[in-house]
C-alpha positions in Angstrom: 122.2 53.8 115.5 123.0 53.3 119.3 124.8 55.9 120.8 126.2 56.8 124.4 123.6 59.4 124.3 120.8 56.9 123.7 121.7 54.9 126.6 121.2 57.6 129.1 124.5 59.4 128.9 124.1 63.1 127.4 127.5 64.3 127.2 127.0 67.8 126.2 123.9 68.6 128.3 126.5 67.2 131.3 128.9 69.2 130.2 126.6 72.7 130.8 125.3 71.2 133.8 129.1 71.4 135.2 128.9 74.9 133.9 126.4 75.4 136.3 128.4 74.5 139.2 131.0 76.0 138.4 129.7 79.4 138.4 128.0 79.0 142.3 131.6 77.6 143.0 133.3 80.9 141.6 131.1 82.7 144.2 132.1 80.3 147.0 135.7 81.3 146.3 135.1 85.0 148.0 134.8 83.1 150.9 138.4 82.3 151.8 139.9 85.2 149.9 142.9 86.2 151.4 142.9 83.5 154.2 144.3 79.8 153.8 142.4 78.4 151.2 142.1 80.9 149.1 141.4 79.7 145.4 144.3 80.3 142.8 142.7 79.5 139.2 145.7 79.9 136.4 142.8 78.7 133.4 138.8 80.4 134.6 137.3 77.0 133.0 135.2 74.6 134.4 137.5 71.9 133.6 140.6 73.6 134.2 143.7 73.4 137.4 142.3 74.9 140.5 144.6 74.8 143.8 145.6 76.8 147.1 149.1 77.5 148.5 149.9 76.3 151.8 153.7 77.1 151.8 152.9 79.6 154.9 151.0 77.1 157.1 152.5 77.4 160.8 154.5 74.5 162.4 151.9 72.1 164.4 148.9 72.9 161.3 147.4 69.0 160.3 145.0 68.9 157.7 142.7 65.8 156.9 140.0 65.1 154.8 136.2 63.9 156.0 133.6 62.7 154.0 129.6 62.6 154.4 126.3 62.7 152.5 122.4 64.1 152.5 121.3 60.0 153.0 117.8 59.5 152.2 116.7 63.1 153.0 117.1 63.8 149.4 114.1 62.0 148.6 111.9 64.7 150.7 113.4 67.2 147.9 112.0 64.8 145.4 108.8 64.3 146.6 107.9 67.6 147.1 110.0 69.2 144.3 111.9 71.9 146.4 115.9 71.4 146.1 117.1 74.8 147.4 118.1 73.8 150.6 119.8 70.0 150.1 123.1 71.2 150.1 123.0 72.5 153.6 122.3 69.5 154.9 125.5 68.7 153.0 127.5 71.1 154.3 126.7 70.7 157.8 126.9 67.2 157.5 130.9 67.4 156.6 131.7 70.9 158.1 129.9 70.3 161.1 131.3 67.2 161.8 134.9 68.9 161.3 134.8 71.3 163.8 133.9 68.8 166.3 137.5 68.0 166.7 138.6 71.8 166.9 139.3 71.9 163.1 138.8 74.9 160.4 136.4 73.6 157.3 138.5 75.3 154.2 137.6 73.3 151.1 134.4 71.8 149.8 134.2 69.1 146.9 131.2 67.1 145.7 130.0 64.2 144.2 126.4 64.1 142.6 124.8 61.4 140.9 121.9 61.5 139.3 119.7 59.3 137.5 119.4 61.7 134.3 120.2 64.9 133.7 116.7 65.4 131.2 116.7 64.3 127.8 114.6 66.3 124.6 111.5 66.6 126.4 112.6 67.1 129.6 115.8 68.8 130.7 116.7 68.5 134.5 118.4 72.2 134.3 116.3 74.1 137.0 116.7 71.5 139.7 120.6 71.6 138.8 120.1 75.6 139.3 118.8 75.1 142.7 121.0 72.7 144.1 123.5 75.0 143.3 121.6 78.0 144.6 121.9 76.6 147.7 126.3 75.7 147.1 126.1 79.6 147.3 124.2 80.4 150.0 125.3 77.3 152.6 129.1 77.4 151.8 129.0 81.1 152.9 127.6 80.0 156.1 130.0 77.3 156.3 132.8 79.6 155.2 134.5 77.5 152.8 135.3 77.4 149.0 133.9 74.4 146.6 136.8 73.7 144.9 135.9 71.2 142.3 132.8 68.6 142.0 132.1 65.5 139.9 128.3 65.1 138.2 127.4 61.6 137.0 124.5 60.4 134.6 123.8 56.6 136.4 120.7 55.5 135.0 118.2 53.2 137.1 121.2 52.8 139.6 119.4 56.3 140.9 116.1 55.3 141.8 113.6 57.1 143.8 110.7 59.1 144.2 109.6 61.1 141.2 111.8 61.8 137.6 114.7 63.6 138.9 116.7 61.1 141.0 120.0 62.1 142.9 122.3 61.1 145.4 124.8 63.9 146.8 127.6 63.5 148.7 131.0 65.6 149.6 134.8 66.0 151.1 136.1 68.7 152.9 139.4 69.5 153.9 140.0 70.9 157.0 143.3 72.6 159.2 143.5 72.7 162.6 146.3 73.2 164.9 147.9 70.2 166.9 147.4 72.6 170.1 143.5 73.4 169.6 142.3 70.1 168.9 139.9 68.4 171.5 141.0 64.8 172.4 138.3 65.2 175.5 140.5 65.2 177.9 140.2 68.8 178.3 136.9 68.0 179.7 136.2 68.9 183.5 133.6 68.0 185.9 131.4 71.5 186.2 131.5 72.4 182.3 128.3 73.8 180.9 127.1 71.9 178.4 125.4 74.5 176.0 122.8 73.4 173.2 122.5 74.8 169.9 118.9 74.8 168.4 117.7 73.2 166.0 114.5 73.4 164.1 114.4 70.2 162.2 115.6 66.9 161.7 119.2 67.5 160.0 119.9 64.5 157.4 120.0 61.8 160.7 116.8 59.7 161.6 114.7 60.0 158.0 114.4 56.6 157.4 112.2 56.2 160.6 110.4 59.1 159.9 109.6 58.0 156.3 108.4 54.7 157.7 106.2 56.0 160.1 105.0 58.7 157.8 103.5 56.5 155.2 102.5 53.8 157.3 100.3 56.0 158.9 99.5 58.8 155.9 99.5 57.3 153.1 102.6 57.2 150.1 101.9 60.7 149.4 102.3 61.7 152.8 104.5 64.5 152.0 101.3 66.5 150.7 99.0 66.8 153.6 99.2 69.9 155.4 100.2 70.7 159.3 100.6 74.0 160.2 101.0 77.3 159.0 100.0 75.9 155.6 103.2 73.8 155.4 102.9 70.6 154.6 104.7 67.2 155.8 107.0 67.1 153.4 107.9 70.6 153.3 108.6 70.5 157.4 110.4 67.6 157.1 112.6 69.0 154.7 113.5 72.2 157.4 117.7 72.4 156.2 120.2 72.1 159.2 121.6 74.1 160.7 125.5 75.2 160.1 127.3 75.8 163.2 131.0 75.5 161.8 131.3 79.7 161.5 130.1 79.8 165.4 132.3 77.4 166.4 135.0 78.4 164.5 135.2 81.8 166.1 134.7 80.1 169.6 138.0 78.3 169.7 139.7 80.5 167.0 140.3 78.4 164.2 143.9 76.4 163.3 146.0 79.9 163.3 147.1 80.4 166.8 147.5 84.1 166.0 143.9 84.9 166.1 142.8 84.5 169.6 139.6 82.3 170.7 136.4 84.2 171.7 135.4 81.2 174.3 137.1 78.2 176.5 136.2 75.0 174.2 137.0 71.9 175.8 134.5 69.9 173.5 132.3 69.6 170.6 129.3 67.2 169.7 127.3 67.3 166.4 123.7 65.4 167.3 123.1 63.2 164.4 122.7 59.4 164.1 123.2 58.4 167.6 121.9 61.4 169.3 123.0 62.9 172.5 123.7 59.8 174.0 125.5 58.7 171.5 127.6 62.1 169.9 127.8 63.3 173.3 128.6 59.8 174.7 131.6 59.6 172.7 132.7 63.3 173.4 132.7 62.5 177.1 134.4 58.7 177.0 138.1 59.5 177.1 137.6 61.7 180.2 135.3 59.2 181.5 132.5 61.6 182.8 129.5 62.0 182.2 126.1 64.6 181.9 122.8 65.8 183.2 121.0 67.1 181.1 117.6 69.1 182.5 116.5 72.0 180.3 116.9 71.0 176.7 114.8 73.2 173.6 112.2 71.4 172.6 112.1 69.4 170.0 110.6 70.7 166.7 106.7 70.8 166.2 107.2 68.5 163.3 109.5 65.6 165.2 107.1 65.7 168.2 104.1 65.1 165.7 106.1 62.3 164.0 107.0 60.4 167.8 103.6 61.0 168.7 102.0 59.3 165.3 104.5 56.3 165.0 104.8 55.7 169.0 108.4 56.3 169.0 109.5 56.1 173.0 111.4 59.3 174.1 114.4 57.1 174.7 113.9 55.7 171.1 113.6 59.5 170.0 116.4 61.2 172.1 118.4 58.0 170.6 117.7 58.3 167.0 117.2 62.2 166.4 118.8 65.6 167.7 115.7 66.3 169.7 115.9 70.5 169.0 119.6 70.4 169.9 122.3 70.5 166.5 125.4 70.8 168.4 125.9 70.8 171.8 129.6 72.5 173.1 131.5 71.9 176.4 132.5 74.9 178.0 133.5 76.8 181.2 132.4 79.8 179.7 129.3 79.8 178.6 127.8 83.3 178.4 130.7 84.0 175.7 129.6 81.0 173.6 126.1 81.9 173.7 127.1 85.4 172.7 128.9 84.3 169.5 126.0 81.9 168.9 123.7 84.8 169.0 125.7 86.4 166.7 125.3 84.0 164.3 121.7 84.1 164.7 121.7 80.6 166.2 119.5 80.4 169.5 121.7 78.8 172.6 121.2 78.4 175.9 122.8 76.0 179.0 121.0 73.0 178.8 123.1 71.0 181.6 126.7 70.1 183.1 128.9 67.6 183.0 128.9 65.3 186.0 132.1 63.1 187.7 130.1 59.5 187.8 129.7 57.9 183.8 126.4 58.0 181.9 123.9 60.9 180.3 121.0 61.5 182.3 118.4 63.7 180.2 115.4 65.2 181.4 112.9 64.3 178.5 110.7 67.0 176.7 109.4 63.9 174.4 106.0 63.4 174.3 105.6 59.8 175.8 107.1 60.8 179.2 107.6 64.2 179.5 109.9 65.0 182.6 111.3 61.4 183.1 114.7 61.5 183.3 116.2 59.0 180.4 119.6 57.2 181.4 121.8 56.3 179.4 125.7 54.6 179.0 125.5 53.5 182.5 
């Protein structure tokens, strides 16, 4: 007899799959408790009505929705079996791109789809608990609830390395206040342009790195060892960094009542693009530009992967974040250091923004160390 569940569709084991993430959502509620975006839940049920009240929201609050997903870094989980740390790529990937335009990340929902969720022989349940292991741990870095989610059984439209397939993707909602947002024309020539570091690739750039990986080790690249008995894979899957709670406190957040620890007067998150791209944009309505001449260095594992594929440090400083997640615009910037610190997120000034158009950076690639890269001249 042919049944939904003989087509790939297991209803019931879906159903305590959603248990699962319900229960690391309950713990992300703690995080907006008694703030906007607190979680008011009339039926504790998986399935049941979840909302916030936002009758109190000062005049000038805007709220908006952005949207985002892990890519293809979800096949380095796969390949070497470790999902733990996918969904803070996730978050940073939607909450980081939030604050970048001097808004408050509140509210978290998800959409996974997967290519089974296990069948008789072989049930998918300890990868679900570890992708939602990391829900927990990443939305309290984010500070944010998950709110609700979506889990879907698709089959051989989820194809990828290994039995467990999965793509994952999210909303969040966000607040700011019309007054706090950053159009860039707060910008001013002399602002310090501090870097935040990072220590691996974030979910921007994998593609290239997959290519060159097995082109030159092999399809099962992800198993030969580097450094500090970690392998490939293992470095390549480093999570990202969240910078929302950092920034967040820096310009204050959407309620005007609670007062900014540092002059913000722009944001870029270095993903696809890179500096010259996220920071390009940051810097266009003002129309000034950068120079950029002590950046971190990147991590050991993206030098090793533009040294093995022959990647040109203006490829590389175009493509990936180069040690840098974020990079803020300030006049201020032993206070936004401090609160960086805080958050146990190394910062430093890297450079300053300039009157004449176009990013100059002083490369730490490995092709041309020291040459100064221009670019959108």
């Amino acid at each position: 007899m042919t049944t939904y569940k003989s087509s790939g569709v297991d209803v019931e084991l879906g159903n305590d799959v959603s248990k699962i993430f319900y229960n690391a959502a309950r713990q992300t509620w703690k995080n907006r408790k008694g703030k906007l975006g607190e979680v008011l839940v009339p039926n504790d049920d998986f399935s049941g009505l979840r909302f916030i009240d936002v009758s109190g929201l000062p005049k000038g609050t805007v709220m908006n929705i952005g949207f985002d997903g892990v890519g293809t870094k979800v096949e380095l989980a796969e390949r070497t079996g470790n999902h733990r740390t996918i969904a803070f790529d996730l978050f940073a990937m939607v909450c980081d791109d939030a604050v970048v335009r001097g808004a408050e990340p509140v509210l978290i929902g998800s959409v996974l789809d997967v290519n089974s969720l296990g069948n008789e022989e072989k049930k998918y349940v300890d990868e679900i608990g570890q992708l939602a292991s990391g829900y927990i741990i990443s939305a309290k870095h984010a500070n944010v609830a998950v709110i609700n989610g979506e889990i879907a059984e698709l089959g051989a439209r989820v194809s990828s390395h290994g039995s467990f397939n999965y793509n994952w993707s999210a909303a969040v909602v966000w607040f700011a206040n019309k007054e706090r947002m950053f159009t860039g024309t707060e910008i001013k020539v002399g602002d310090y342009l501090i870097g935040l570091r990072e220590t691996g690739f974030r979910s921007n750039g994998l593609s290239l790195v997959r290519k060159i990986m097995q082109e030159k080790n092999g399809k099962n690249w992800h198993r030969k060892f580097f450094q500090y008995d970690k392998t490939l894979g293992e470095l390549s899957l480093t999570p990202s960094r969240i910078y929302t709670g950092a920034i967040v406190d820096m310009f204050g957040g959407y309620d005007l009542e609670r007062e900014p620890r540092a002059e913000i007067h722009g944001v870029a998150h270095i993903t696809g693009g890179g500096i010259p791209e996220k920071l390009g944009r940051v810097l266009r309505p003002s129309g000034f530009g950068a120079l950029i001449e002590d950046l971190f260095n990147p991590p050991e594992i993206m030098s090793y992967t533009q040294r093995l594929g022959k990647v040109s440090d203006e490829e590389a400083y175009s493509t990936w974040n180069m040690g840098q997640g974020m990079v803020v615009i300030s006049p201020e910037p032993d206070e936004v250091i401090r609160v960086s610190n805080e958050k146990g997120i190394d910062a430093k000034v890297i450079g300053v923004v300039k009157k004449d158009s176009g990013i100059t950076i002083k490369s730490n690639g490995v092709i041309n160390p020291n040459k100064e890269l221009v670019f959108n001249k």
